[in-house]
CHARMM-style PDB file with segment names, atoms N, HN, CA, C and O in Angstrom:
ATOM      1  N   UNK     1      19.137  28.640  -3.123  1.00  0.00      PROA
ATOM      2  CA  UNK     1      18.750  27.983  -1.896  1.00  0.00      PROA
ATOM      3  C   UNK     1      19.214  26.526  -1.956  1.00  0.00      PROA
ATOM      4  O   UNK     1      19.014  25.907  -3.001  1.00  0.00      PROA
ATOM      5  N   UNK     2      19.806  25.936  -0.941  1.00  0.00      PROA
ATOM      6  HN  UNK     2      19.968  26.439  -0.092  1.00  0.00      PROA
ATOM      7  CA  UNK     2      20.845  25.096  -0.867  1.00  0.00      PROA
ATOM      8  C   UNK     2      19.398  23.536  -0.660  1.00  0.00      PROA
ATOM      9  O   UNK     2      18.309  23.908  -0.224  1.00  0.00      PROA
ATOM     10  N   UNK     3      19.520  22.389  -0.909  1.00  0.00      PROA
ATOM     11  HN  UNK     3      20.406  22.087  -1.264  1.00  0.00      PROA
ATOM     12  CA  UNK     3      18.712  21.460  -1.019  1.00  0.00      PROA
ATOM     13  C   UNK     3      18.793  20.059  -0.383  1.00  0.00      PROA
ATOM     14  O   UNK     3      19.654  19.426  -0.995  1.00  0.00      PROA
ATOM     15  N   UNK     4      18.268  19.354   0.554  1.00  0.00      PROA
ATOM     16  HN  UNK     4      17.568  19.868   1.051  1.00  0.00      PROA
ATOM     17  CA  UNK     4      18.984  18.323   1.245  1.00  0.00      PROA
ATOM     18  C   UNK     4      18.264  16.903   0.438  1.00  0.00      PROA
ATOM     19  O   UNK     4      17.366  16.186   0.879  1.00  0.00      PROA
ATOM     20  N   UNK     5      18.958  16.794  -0.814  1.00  0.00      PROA
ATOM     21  HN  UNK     5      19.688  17.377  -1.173  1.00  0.00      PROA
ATOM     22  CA  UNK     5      18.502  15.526  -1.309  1.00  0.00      PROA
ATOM     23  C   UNK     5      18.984  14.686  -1.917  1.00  0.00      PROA
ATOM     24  O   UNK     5      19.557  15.135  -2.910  1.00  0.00      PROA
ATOM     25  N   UNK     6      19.089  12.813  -1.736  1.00  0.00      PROA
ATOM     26  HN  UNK     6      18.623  12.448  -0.930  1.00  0.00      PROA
ATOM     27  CA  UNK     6      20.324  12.304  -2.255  1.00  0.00      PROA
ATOM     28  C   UNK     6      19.989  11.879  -3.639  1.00  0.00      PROA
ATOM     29  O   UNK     6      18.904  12.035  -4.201  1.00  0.00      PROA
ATOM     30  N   UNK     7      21.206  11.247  -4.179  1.00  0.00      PROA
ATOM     31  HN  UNK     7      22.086  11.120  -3.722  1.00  0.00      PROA
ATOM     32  CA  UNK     7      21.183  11.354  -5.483  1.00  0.00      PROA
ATOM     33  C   UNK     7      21.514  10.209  -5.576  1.00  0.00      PROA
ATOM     34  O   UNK     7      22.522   9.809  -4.994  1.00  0.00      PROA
ATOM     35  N   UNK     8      20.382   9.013  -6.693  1.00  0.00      PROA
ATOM     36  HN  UNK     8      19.563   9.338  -7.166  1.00  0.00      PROA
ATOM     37  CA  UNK     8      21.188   7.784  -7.031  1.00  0.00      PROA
ATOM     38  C   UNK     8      21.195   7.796  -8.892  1.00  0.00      PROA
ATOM     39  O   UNK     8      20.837   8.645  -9.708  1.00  0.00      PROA
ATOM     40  N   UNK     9      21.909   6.130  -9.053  1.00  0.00      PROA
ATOM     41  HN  UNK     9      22.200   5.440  -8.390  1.00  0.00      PROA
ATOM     42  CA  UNK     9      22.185   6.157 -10.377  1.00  0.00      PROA
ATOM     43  C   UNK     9      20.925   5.053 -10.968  1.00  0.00      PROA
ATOM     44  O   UNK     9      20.978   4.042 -10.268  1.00  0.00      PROA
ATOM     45  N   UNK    10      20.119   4.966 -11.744  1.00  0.00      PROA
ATOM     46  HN  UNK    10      20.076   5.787 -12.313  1.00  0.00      PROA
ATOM     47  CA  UNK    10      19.291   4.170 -12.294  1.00  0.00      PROA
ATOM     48  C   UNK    10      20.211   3.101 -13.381  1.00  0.00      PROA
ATOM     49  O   UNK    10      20.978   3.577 -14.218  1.00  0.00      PROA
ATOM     50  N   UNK    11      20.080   2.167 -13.280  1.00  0.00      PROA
ATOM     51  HN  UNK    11      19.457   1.780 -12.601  1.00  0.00      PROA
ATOM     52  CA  UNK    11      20.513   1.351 -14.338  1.00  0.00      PROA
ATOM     53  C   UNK    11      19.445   0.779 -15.601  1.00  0.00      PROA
ATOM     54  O   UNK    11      19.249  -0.437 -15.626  1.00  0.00      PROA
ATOM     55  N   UNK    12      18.950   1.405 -16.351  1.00  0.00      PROA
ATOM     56  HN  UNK    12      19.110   2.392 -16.331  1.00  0.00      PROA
ATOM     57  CA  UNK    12      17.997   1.284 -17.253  1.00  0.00      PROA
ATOM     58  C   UNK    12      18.091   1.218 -18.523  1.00  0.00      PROA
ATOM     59  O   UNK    12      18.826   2.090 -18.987  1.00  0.00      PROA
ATOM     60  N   UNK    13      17.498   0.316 -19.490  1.00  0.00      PROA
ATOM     61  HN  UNK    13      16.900  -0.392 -19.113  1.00  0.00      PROA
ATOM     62  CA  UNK    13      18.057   0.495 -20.614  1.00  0.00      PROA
ATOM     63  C   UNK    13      17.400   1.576 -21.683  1.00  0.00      PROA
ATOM     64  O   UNK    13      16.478   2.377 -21.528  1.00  0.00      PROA
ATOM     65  N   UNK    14      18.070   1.344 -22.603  1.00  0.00      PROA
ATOM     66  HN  UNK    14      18.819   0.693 -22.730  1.00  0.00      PROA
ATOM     67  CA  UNK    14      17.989   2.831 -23.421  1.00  0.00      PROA
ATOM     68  C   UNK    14      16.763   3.355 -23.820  1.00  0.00      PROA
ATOM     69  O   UNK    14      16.499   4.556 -23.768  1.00  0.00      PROA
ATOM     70  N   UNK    15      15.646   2.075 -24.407  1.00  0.00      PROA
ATOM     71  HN  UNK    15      15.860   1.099 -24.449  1.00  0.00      PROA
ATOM     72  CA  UNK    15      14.492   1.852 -23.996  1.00  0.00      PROA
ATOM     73  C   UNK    15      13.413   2.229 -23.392  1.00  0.00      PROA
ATOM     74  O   UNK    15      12.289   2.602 -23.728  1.00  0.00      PROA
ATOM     75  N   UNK    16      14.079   2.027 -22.267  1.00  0.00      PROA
ATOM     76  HN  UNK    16      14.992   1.725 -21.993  1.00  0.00      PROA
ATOM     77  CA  UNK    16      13.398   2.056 -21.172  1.00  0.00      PROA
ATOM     78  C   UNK    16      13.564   3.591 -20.858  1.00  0.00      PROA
ATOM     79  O   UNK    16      12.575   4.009 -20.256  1.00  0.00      PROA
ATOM     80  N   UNK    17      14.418   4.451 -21.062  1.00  0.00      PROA
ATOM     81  HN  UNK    17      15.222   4.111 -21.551  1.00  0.00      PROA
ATOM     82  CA  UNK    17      14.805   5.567 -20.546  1.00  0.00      PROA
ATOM     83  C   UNK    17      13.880   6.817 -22.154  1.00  0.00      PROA
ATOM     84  O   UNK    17      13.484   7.982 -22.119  1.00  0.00      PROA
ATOM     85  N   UNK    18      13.893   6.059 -22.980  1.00  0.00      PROA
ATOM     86  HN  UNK    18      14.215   5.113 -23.008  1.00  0.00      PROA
ATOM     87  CA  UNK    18      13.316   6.525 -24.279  1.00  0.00      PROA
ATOM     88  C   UNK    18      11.378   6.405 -23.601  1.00  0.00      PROA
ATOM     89  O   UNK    18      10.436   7.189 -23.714  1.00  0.00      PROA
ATOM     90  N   UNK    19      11.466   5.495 -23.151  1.00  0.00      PROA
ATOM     91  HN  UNK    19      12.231   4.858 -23.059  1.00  0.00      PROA
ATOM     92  CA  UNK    19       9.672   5.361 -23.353  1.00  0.00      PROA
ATOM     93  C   UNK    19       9.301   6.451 -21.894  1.00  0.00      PROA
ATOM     94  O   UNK    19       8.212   7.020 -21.818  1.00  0.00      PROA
ATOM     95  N   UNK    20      10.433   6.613 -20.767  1.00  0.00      PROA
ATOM     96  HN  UNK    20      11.317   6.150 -20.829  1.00  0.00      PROA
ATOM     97  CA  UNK    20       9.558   7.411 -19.619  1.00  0.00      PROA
ATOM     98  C   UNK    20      10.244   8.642 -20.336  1.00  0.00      PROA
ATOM     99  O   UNK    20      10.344   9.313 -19.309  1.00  0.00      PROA
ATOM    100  N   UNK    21      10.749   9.388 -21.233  1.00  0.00      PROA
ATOM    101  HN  UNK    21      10.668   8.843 -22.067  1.00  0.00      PROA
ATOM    102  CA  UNK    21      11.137  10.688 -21.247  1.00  0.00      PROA
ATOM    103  C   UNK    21      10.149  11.052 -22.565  1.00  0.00      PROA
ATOM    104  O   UNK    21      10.368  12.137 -23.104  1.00  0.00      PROA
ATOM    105  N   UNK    22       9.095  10.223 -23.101  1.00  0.00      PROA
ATOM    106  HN  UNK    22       8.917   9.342 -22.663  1.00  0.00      PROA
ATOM    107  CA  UNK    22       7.769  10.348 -24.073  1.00  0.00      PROA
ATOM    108  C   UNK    22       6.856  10.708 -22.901  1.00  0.00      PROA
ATOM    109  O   UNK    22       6.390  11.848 -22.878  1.00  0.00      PROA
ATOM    110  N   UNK    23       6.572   9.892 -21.981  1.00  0.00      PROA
ATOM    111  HN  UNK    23       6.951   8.967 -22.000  1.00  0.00      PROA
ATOM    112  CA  UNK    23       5.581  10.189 -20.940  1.00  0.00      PROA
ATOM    113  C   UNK    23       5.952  11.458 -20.255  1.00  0.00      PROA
ATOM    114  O   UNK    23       5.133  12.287 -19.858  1.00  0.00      PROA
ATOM    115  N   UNK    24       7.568  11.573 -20.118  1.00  0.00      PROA
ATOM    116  HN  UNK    24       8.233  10.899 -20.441  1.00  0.00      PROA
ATOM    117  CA  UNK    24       7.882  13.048 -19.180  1.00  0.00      PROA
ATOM    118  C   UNK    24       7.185  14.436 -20.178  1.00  0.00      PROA
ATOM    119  O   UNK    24       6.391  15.322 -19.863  1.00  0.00      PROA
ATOM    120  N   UNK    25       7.950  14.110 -21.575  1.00  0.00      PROA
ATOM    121  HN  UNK    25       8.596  13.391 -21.831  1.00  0.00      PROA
ATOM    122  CA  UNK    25       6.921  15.155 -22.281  1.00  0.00      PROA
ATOM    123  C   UNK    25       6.300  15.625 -22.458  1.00  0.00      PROA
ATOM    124  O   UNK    25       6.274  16.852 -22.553  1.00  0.00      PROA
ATOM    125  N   UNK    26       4.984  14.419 -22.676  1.00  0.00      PROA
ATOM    126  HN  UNK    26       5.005  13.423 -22.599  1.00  0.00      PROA
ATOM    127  CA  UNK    26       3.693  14.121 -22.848  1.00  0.00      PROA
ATOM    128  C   UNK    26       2.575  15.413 -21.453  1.00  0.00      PROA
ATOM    129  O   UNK    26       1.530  16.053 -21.578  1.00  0.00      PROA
ATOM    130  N   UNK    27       3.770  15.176 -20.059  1.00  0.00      PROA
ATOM    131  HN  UNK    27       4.619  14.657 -19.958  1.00  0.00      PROA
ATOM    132  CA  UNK    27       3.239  15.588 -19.011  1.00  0.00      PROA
ATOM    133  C   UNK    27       4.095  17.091 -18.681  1.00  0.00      PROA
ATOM    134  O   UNK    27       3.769  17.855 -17.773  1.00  0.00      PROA
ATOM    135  N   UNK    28       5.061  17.281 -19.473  1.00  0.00      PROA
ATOM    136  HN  UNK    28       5.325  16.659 -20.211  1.00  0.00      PROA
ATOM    137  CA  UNK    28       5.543  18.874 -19.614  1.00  0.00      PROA
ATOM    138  C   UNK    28       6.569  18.972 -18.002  1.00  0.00      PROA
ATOM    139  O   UNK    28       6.722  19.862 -17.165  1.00  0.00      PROA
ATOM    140  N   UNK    29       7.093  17.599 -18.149  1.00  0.00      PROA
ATOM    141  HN  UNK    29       6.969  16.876 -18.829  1.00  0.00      PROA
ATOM    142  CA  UNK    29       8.286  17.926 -17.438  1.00  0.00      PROA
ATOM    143  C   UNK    29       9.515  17.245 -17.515  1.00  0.00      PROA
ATOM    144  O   UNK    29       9.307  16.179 -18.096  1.00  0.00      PROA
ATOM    145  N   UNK    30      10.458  17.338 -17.264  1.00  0.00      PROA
ATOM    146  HN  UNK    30      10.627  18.203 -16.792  1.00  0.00      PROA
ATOM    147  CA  UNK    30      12.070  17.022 -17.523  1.00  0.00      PROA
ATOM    148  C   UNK    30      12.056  15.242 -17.208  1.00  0.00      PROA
ATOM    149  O   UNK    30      11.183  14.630 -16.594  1.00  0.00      PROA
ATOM    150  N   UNK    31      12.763  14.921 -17.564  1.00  0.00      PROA
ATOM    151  HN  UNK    31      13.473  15.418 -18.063  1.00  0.00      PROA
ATOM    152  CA  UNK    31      12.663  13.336 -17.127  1.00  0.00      PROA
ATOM    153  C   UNK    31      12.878  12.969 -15.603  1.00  0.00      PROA
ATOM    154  O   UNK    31      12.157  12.080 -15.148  1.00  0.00      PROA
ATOM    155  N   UNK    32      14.004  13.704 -14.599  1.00  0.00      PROA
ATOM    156  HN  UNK    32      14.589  14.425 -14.969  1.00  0.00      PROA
ATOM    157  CA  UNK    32      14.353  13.425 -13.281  1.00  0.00      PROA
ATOM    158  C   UNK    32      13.131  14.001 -12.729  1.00  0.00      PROA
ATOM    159  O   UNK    32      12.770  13.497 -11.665  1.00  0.00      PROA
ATOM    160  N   UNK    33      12.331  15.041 -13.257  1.00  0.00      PROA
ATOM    161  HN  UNK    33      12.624  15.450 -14.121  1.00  0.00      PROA
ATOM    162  CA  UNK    33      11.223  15.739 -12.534  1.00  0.00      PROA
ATOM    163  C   UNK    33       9.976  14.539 -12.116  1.00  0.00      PROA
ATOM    164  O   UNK    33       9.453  14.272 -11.034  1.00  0.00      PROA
ATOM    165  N   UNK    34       9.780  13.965 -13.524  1.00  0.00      PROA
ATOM    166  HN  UNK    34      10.205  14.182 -14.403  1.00  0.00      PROA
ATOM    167  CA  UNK    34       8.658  12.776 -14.189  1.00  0.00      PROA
ATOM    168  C   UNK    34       9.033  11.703 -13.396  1.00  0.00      PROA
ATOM    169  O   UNK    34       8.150  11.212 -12.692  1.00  0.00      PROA
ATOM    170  N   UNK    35      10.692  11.001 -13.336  1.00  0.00      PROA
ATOM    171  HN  UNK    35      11.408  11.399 -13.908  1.00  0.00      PROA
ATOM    172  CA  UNK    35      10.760  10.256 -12.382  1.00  0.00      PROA
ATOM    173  C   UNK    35      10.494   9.896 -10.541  1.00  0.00      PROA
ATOM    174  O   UNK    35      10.407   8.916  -9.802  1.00  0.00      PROA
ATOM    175  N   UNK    36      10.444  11.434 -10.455  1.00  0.00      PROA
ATOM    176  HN  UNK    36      10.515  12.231 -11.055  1.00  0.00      PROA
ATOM    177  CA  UNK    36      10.439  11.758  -9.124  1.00  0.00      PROA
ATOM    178  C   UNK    36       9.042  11.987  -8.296  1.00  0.00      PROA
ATOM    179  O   UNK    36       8.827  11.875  -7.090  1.00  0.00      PROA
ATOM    180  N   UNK    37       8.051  12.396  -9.521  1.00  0.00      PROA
ATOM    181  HN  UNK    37       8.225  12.487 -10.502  1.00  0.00      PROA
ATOM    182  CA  UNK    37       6.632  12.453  -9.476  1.00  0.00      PROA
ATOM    183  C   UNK    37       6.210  11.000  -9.361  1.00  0.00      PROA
ATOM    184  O   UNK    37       5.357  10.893  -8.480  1.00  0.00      PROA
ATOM    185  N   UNK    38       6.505   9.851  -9.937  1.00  0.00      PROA
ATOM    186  HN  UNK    38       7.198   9.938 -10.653  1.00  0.00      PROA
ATOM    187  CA  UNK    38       5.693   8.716 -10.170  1.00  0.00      PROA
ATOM    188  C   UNK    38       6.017   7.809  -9.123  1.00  0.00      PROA
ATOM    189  O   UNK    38       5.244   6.892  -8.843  1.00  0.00      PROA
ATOM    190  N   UNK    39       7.620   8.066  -8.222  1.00  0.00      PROA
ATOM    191  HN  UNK    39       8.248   8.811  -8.449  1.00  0.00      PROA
ATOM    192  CA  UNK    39       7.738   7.729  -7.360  1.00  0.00      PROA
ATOM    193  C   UNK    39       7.050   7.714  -6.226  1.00  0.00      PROA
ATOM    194  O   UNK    39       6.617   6.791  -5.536  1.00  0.00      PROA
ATOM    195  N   UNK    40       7.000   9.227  -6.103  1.00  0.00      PROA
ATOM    196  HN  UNK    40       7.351   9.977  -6.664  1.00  0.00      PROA
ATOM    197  CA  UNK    40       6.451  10.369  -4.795  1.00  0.00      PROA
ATOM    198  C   UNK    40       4.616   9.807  -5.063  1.00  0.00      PROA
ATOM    199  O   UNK    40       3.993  10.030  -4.025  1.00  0.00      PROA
ATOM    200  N   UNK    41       3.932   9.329  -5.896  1.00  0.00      PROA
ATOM    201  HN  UNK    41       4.438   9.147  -6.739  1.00  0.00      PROA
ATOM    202  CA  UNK    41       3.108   9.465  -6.398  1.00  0.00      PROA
ATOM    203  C   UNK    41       3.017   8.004  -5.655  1.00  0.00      PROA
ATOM    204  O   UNK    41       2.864   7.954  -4.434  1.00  0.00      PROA
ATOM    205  N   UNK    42       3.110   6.906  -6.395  1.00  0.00      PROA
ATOM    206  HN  UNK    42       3.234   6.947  -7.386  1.00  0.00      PROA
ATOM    207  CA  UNK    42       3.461   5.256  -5.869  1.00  0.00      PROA
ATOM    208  C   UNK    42       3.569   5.149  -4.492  1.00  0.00      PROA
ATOM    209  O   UNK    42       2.829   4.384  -3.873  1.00  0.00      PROA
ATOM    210  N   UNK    43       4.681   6.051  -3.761  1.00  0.00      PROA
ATOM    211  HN  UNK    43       5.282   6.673  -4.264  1.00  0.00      PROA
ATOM    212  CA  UNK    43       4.550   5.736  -2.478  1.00  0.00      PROA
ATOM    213  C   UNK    43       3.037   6.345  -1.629  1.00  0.00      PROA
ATOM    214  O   UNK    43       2.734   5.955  -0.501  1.00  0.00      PROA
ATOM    215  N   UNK    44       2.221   7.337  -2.416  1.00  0.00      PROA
ATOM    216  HN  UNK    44       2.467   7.654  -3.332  1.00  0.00      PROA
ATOM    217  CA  UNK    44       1.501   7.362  -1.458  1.00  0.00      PROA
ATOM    218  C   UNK    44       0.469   6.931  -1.591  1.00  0.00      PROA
ATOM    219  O   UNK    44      -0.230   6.868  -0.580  1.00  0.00      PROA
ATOM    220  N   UNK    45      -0.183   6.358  -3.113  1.00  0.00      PROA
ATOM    221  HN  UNK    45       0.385   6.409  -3.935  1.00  0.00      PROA
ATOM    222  CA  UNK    45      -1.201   4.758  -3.151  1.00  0.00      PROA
ATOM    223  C   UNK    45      -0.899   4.077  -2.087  1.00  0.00      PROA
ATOM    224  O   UNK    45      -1.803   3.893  -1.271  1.00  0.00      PROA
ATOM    225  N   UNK    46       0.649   3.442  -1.777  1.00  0.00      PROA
ATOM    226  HN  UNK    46       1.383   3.591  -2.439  1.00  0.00      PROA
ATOM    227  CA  UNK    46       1.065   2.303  -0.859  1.00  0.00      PROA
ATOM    228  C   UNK    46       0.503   2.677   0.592  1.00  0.00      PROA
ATOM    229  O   UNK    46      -0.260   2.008   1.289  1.00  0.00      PROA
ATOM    230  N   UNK    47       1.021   3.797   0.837  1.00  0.00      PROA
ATOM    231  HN  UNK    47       1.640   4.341   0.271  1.00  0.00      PROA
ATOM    232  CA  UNK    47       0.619   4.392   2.479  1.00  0.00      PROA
ATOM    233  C   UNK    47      -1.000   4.213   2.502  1.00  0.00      PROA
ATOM    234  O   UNK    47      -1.471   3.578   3.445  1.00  0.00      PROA
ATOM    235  N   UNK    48      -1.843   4.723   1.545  1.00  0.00      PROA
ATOM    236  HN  UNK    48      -1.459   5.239   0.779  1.00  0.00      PROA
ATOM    237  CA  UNK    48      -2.973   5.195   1.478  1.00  0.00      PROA
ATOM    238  C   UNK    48      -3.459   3.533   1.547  1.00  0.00      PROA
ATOM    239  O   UNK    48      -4.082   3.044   2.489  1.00  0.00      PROA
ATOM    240  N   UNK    49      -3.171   3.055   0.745  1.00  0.00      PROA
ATOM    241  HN  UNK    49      -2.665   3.453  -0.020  1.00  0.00      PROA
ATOM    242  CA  UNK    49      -3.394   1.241   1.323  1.00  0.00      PROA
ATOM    243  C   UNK    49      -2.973  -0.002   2.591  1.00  0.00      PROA
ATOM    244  O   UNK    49      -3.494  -1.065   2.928  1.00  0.00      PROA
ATOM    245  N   UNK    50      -1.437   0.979   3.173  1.00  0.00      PROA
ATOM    246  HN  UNK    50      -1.013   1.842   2.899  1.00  0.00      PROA
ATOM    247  CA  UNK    50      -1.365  -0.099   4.080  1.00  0.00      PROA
ATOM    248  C   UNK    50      -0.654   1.005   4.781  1.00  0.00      PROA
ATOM    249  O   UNK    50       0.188   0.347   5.392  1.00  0.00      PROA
ATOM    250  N   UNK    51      -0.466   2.065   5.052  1.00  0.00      PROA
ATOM    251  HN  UNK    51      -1.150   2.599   4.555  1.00  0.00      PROA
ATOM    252  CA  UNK    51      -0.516   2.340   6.281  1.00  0.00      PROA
ATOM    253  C   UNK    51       0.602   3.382   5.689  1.00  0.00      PROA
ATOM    254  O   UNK    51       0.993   3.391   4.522  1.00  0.00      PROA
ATOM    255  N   UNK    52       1.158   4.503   7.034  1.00  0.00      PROA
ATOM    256  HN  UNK    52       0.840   4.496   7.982  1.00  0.00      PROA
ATOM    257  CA  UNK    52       2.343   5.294   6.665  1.00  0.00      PROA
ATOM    258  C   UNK    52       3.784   4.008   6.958  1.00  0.00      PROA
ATOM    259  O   UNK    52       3.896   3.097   7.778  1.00  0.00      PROA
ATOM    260  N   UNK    53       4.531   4.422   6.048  1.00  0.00      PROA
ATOM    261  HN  UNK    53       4.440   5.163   5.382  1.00  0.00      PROA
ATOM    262  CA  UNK    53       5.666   3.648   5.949  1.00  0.00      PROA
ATOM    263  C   UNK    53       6.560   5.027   7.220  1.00  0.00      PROA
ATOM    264  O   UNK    53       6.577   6.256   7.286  1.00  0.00      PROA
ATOM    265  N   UNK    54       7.218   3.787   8.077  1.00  0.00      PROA
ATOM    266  HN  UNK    54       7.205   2.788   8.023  1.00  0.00      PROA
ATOM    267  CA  UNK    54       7.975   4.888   9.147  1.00  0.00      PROA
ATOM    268  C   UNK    54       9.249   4.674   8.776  1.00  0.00      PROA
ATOM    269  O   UNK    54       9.804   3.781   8.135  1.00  0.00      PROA
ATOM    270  N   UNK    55       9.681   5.872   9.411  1.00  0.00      PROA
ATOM    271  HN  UNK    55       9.230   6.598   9.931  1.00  0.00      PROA
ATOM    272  CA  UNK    55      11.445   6.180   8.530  1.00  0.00      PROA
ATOM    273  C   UNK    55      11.793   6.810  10.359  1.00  0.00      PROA
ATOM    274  O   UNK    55      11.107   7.258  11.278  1.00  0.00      PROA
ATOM    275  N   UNK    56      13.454   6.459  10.092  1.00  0.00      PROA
ATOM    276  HN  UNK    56      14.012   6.096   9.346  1.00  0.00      PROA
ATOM    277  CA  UNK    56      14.250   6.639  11.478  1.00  0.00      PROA
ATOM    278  C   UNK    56      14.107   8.170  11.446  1.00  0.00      PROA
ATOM    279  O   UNK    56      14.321   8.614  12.574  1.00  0.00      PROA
ATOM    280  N   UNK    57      13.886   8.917  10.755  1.00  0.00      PROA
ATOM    281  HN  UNK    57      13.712   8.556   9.838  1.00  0.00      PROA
ATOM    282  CA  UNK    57      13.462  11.097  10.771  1.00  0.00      PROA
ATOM    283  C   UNK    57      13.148  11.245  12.030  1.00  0.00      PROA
ATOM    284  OT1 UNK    57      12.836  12.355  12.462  1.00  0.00      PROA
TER     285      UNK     57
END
Protein backbone atom coordinates (compact mmCIF):
# COMPACT_ATOMS: atom_id res chain seq x y z
CA UNK A 1 0.00 0.00 0.00
CA UNK A 2 1.47 3.06 -1.50
CA UNK A 3 2.09 6.09 1.37
CA UNK A 4 1.84 9.94 1.01
CA UNK A 5 4.74 11.08 3.22
CA UNK A 6 7.72 13.44 2.86
CA UNK A 7 11.01 12.67 3.70
CA UNK A 8 13.71 14.99 5.27
CA UNK A 9 17.43 14.75 6.21
CA UNK A 10 18.32 15.45 10.05
CA UNK A 11 21.68 16.90 10.57
CA UNK A 12 22.69 15.45 13.98
CA UNK A 13 25.62 14.46 15.53
CA UNK A 14 26.72 11.03 16.15
CA UNK A 15 25.87 11.52 19.69
CA UNK A 16 23.10 12.73 19.42
CA UNK A 17 21.81 10.03 17.02
CA UNK A 18 23.52 7.30 19.61
CA UNK A 19 21.52 8.69 22.71
CA UNK A 20 17.75 8.78 20.73
CA UNK A 21 18.37 5.16 19.17
CA UNK A 22 19.01 3.97 23.37
CA UNK A 23 15.63 5.63 24.02
CA UNK A 24 14.20 4.08 20.54
CA UNK A 25 15.19 0.69 22.11
CA UNK A 26 14.48 1.23 25.43
CA UNK A 27 10.71 1.86 23.85
CA UNK A 28 10.90 -1.23 21.24
CA UNK A 29 10.99 0.73 18.19
CA UNK A 30 13.29 1.55 15.16
CA UNK A 31 14.85 4.96 15.44
CA UNK A 32 12.71 6.84 12.35
CA UNK A 33 9.63 5.14 14.17
CA UNK A 34 10.89 6.82 17.86
CA UNK A 35 11.62 9.95 15.94
CA UNK A 36 8.35 10.27 14.47
CA UNK A 37 6.45 9.41 17.76
CA UNK A 38 8.11 12.28 19.84
CA UNK A 39 7.40 14.58 17.15
CA UNK A 40 3.69 13.55 16.52
CA UNK A 41 3.66 13.46 20.33
CA UNK A 42 5.22 17.38 20.90
CA UNK A 43 2.97 18.68 18.42
CA UNK A 44 0.01 17.71 20.23
CA UNK A 45 1.09 19.06 23.97
CA UNK A 46 1.50 22.38 21.68
CA UNK A 47 -2.15 22.23 20.14
CA UNK A 48 -3.49 20.96 23.48
CA UNK A 49 -1.89 24.30 24.94
CA UNK A 50 -2.43 26.88 22.38
CA UNK A 51 -4.73 25.88 20.09
CA UNK A 52 -4.88 23.57 16.67
CA UNK A 53 -2.00 24.71 14.50
CA UNK A 54 -3.84 25.29 10.83
CA UNK A 55 -2.22 23.93 7.73
CA UNK A 56 -3.28 25.07 3.94
CA UNK A 57 -5.03 20.84 3.76
Amino acid sequence: MATNKRVFTLRLSDEVFDKIGILATNEHRSLTNYIEYVLIRHLEEVEKEQGEIKTEE
